[in-house]
N, C-alpha and C positions, 0 to 999 in steps of 0.2 A: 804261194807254194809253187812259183814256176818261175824260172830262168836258170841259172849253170847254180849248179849244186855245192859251191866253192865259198866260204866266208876268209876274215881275216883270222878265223879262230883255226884255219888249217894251219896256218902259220906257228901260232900259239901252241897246236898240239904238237908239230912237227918240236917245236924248243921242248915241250916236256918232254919228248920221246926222248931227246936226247940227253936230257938232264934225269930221267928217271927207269928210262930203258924197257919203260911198260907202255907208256903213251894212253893218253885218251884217260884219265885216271884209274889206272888199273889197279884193284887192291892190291897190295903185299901179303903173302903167305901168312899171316897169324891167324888163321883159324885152330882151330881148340879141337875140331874133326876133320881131316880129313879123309877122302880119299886117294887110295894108290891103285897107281897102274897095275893093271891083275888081279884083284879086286872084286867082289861084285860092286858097280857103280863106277868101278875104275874108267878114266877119259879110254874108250875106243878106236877113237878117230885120233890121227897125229894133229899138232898146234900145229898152227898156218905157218909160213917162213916168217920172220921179222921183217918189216917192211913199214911202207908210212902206215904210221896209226889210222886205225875206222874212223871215220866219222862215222855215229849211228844213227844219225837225227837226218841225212841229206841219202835219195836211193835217186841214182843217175840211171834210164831204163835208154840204152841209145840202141837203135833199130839199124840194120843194114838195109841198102832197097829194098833186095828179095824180102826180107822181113816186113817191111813197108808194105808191098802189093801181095803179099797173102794174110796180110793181118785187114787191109781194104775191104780183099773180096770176102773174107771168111767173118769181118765184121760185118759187111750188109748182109750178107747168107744167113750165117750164123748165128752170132750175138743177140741181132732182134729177137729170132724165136726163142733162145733159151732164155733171156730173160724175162719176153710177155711169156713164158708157161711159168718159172721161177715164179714172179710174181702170183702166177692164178694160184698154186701150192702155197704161197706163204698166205695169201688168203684164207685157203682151207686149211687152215693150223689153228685160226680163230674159232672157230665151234668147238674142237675138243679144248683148248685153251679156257674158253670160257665158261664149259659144262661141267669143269673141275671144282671149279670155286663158286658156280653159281647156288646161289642158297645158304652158305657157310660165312656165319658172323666172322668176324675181326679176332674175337676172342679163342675161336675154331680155328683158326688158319695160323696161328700160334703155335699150332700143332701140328707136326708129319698129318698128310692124309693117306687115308688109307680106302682098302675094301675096292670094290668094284670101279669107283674114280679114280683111285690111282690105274687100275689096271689097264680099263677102256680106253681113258684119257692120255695114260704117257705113252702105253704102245703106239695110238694115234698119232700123237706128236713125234716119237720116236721116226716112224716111220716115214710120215709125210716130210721129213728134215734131212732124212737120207735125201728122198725124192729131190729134194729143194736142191740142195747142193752137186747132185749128179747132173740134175737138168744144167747145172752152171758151167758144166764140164769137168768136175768134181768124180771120176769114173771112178778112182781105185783111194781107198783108204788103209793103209798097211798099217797093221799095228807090230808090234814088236816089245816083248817082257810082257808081263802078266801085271795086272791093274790090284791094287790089294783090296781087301773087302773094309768096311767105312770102321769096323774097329781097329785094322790093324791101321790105317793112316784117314783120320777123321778127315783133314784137307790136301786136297791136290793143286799145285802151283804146277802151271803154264808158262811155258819160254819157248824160243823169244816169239813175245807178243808182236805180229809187224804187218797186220793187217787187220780191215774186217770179217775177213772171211773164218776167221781165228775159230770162233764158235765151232767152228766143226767137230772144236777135239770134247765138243761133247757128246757130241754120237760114241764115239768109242766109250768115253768115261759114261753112262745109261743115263746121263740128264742128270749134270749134280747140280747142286743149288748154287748161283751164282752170289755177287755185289755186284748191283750198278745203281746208277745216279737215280734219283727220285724224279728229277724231271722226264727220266723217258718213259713214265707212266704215262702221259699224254701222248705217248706217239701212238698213230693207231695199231693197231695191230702186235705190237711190241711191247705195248702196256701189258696187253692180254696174254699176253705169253712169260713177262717177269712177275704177275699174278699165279698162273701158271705153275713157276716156277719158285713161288714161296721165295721169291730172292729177296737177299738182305738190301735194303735202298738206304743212299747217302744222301747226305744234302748238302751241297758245297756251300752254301749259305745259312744254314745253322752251325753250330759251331756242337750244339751237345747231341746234334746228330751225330756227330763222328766217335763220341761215347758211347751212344747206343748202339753203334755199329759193331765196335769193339764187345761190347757187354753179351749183344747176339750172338756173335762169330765165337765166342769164348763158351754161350749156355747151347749152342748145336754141336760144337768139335767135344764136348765131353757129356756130351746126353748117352755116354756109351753104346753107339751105334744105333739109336733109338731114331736120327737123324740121317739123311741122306750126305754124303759126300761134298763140302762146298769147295768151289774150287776159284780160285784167284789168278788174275796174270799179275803176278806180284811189279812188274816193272811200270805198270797204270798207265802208259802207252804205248803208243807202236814204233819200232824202229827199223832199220834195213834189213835187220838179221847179223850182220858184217861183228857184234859183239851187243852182250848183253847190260841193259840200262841198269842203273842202282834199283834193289829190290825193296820196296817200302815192307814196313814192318807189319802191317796190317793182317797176313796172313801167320804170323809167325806169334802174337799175342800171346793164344791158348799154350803156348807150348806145347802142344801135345805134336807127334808124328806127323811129318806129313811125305807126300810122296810126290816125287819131281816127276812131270812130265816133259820133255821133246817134241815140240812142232816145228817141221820143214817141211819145204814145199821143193821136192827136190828136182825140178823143170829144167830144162834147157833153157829156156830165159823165165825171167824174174818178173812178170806181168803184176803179183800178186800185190806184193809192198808198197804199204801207202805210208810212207815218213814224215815226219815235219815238212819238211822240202822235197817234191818229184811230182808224180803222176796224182792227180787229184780221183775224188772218187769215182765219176764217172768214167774217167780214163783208164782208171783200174779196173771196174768192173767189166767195162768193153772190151777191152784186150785178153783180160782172165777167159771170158765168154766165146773169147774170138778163137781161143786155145782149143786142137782136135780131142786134146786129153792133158788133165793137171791132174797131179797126184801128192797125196798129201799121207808125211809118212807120220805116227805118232806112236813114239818110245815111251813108256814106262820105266823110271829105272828104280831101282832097290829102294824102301823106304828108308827114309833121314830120322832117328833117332837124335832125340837133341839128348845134349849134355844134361848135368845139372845148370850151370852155366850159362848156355844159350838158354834155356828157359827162364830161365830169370832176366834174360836181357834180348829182347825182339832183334834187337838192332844186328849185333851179331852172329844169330840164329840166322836171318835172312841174308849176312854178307856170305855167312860157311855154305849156306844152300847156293848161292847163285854161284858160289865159287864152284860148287862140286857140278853145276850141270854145264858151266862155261867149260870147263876142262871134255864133259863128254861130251859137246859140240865142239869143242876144238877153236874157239874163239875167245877173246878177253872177256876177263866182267869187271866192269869199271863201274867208274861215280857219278857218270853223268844222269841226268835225271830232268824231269821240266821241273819250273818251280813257277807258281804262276800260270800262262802262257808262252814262257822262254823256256827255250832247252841250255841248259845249263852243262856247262863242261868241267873238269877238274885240271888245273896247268899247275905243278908243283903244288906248295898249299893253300892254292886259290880258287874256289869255284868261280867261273865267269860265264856270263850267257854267251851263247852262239852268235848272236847279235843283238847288242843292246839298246834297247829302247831310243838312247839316245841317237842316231842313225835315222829312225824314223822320225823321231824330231827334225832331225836337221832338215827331212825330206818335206815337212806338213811347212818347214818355214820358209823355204824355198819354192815350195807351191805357191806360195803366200806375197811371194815379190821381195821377202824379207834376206836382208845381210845380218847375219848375228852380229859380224866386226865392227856394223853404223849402230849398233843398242846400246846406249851410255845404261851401263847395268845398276850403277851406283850403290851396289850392295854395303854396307859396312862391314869391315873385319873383324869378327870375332863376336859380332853381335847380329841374333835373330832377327829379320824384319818381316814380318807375316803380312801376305798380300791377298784379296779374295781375285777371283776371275775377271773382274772390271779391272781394276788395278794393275791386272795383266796384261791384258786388253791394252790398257794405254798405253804403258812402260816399252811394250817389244811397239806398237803402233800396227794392231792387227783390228782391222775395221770391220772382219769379217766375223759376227758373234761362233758362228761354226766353227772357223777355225782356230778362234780364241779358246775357244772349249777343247776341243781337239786336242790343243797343243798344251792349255791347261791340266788336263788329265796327266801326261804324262809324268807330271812331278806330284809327291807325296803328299795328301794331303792330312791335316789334322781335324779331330772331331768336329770343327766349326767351319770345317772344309778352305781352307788357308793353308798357304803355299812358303815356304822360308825362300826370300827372293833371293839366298845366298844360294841355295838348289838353282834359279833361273840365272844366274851369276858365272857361276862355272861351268853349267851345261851352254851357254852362248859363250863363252871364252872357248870351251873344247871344241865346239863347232865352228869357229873361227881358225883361218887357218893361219892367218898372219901369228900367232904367237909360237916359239918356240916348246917344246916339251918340257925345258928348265922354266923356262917363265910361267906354264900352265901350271906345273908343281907346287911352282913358289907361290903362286894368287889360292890355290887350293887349301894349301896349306895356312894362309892368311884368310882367308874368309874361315877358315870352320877349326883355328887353334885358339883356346884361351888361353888368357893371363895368369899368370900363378900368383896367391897371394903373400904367400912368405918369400917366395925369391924371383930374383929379375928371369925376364924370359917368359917363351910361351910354350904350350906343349898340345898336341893333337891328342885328345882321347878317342873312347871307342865310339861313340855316337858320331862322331868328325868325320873319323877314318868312315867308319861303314858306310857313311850318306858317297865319299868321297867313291869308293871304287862301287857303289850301289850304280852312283852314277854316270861313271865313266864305263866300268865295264860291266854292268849289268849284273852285277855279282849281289846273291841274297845278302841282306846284313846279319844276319845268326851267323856265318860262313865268316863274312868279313871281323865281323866282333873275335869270331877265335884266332882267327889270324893277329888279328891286334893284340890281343892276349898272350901270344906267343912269341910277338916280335919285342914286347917290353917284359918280358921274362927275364933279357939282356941286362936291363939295367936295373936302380932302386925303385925307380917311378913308375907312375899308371898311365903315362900317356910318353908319346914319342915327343923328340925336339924337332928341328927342321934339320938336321944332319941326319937323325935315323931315316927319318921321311924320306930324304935326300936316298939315301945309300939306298930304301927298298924300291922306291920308286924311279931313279935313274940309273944306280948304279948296279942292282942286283941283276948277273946273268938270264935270270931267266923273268921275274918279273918286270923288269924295266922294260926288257925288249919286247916282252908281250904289251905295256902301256904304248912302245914308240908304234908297238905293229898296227896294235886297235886304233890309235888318235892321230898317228902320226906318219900315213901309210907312206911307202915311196915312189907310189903308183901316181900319174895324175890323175884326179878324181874324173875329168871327163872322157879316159882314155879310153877303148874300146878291148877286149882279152878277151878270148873265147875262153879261155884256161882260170881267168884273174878272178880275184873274191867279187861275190856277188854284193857286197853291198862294202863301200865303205865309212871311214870314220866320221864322213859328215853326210852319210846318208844318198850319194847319188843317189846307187840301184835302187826302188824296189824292194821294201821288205815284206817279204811273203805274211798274209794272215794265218794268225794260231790255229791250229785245226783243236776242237772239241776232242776228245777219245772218250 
């Protein structure tokens, strides 16, 4: 998460912008509701001028001297104390936290509490959470519109989510019931507080966890206000602010009401925002702290009645919601989104990671002493050869078991954990740079097309394709399959020939040149830019590790 906040995918957005005139995958207008200016909900704010597209996943925090030597003095002054007092407060949030739930089965907590534990307990926590965040330098909290009561919108959605200090906007909102991960029940103190807080937990490694989350989220939003308020940052992680991430459906399920809130942190600089790529957490928090005064403004705006329409379909409910509070922030709402650990971007009808995995390949094998161009790959064309980790191991000539594994992970593996060495095939051709982009196409296109059996010729279907831009530019394969889907829409058949391949892959305006931008940069890869993408197609830079949210 540190060095110049620039990928090849600036590139890539900069051609979408100019092929789609939104940039950065900005929805198009079909919502089924919208909002108009004058309005209640109406955008307030004017749109920004048109200019290069956001990036939303990279926040660049650059300091002047003077900014330098009073952020010095006021962090050794300052910071220290508000953080060790912050700390001693988030301590004493543990006793009423824990005096809420102490004695109450499983089968109890099922249920709103009530009576004297709610009372004692959440005003405590209420209060000592002001505390917390003041002592951070958190002075003034502005609210602005009126908050509806849990019958007239059961869930409140938060934008743009772009830091940890986010939580604040529960103070204003009285402590609505959150989601978060089931593993931060181990954390100390944080356990005791999403106990506390009756919050819904997921489990990114159960799979019918994320049913049951749905199933909760669905029997509290219509327990007809019998239930407290749950509220979601529907974008599930954090970004610069500069435009808002695609909103996952997960809030939008019950269909029922829900009401958008607005978080800004309206500073003279930007200490707060912690992105994919910038200021890490300790850096944020010490500069946030080093701040004489942060303020933090949080809008309510008019509740989102869904359609018939959007109730029936989550997906859309949440594109017309982020549409309507993108317009009252005065920023884009696009498709980007993490999938995985990658932030994923939208370039025409492509999603593609910000930087794809393959990059750090190249880098784990060049740590390694390894040339991809000297690995006789010897894949066969058109035909699977499944290899385990040892078999790897020989094949590239990696003596080191660590970074046999390493570099092993990176490619797909199957239930018996086997790797298609035509995946290690074209990921060491791409990261070689002696081959041309026609030649890389054409070996791509020969390892992963079949043979037809009633007529001569071969043809790439959807598993071919998706493994093919999976790996090259990081793009999910659900994303890559509709694309395939839609380019053989063209002809009679279910797979492309090597001339369609050809045309989208080299010849298409906006795809191709994003394929030559990502593999085939024109930069030399050891050359020094203080301006230039941070990482390129075979991995020099540096690629930042995934942050958790």
């Amino acid at each position: 998460r540190r060095g110049p906040g620039r990928s090849a995918a600036a590139a890539a957005a900069a051609l979408q912008s100019g092929a789609r005139g939104r940039g950065w995958g900005a929805l198009p207008a079909t919502s089924s509701r919208r909002y108009e200016p004058g309005k209640p909900g109406g955008p307030r704010r004017p749109p920004r001028a048109r200019g290069p597209p956001p990036n939303p996943f990279v926040h660049e925090l650059r300091l002047s001297r003077l900014q330098r030597v009073k952020f010095c003095l006021l962090g050794a002054l300052l910071a220290p104390i508000r953080v060790l007092l912050a700390f001693i407060v988030l301590f004493l949030l543990w006793p009423f936290a824990w005096l809420q739930v102490a004695g109450l089965t499983e089968e109890q907590l099922q249920e709103p509490i009530t009576g004297w534990r709610k009372t004692v307990c959440h005003n405590g926590v209420l209060g000592l959470s002001r505390l917390l965040f003041f002592l951070l330098g958190f002075l003034r909290i502005r609210v602005r519109g009126q908050r509806a009561s849990r019958l007239q919108a059961p869930v409140l959605v938060a934008a743009p989510h772009s830091t940890f200090f986010d939580p604040i906007v529960l103070l204003p909102c009285d402590l609505p019931k959150v989601v978060s991960r089931a593993e931060n029940l181990s954390v100390p103190v944080i356990g005791a507080l999403l106990r506390f807080n009756q919050a819904i937990l997921v489990s990114r490694h159960d799979p019918a966890s994320r049913r049951r989350v749905v199933e909760e989220v669905r029997r509290r939003a219509t327990s007809g206000g019998k239930w407290p308020q749950v509220l979601f940052f529907p974008e599930g992680t954090c970004s610069n602010k500069k435009a808002l991430l695609k909103f996952k459906p997960g809030a939008f399920i019950a269909g029922v009401p829900v009401q958008p809130v607005l978080i800004q942190y309206p500073n003279s600089l930007d200490t707060t925002s912690w992105a994919w790529r910038g200021p890490g957490v300790l850096k944020v928090l010490w500069l946030t702290a080093s701040q004489p005064c942060s303020i933090v403004d949080v809008e309510f705006l008019p509740v989102y009645h869904p359609s018939p329409e959007e109730s029936g379909n989550p997906t859309l409910y949440a594109n017309n919601v982020q549409r309507v509070m993108a317009q009252a922030l005065g920023i884009p709402a696009t498709e980007c989104e993490f999938v995985g650990s990658l932030p994923v971007i939208v370039v025409g009808r492509l999603k593609v990671a910000l930087e794809p995995q393959l990059w750090e390949l190249g880098k784990v094998l060049r740590k390694a002493g390894l040339s991809p161009g000297r690995v006789d790959a010897g894949a066969e064309p058109g035909r699977s050869r499944r290899i385990n980790r040892e078999e790897f191991a020989k094949q590239l000539q990696l003596s080191d078991p660590q970074t046999a594994a390493g570099a092993f992970s990176y490619f797909q593996q199957d239930a018996e954990g086997l790797v298609d060495f035509r995946d290690v095939a074209l990921a060491l051709a791409a990261l070689d740079g002696g081959r041309s982009l026609e030649e890389l196409m054409r070996l791509a296109f020969e390892l992963f097309a079949e043979e037809q059996v009633e007529e001569a010729g071969r043809l790439l279907y959807k598993d071919g394709f998706s493994t093919i831009l999976h790996l090259l530019l990081g793009s999910p394969r659900p994303a890559a399959a509709t694309l395939h889907a839609e380019l053989c829409q063209a002809g009679p058949r279910q797979g492309l020939s090597l001339c369609q391949f050809q045309d989208f892959s080299l010849h298409d305006p906006l795809h191709g040149t994003l394929l030559h931008t990502y593999l085939r940069p024109s930069w030399k890869p050891h050359a020094s830019f203080p301006s230039s993408p941070a990482a390129l197609a075979n991995g020099t830079v540096p690629v930042p590790k995934p942050k958790g949210d």
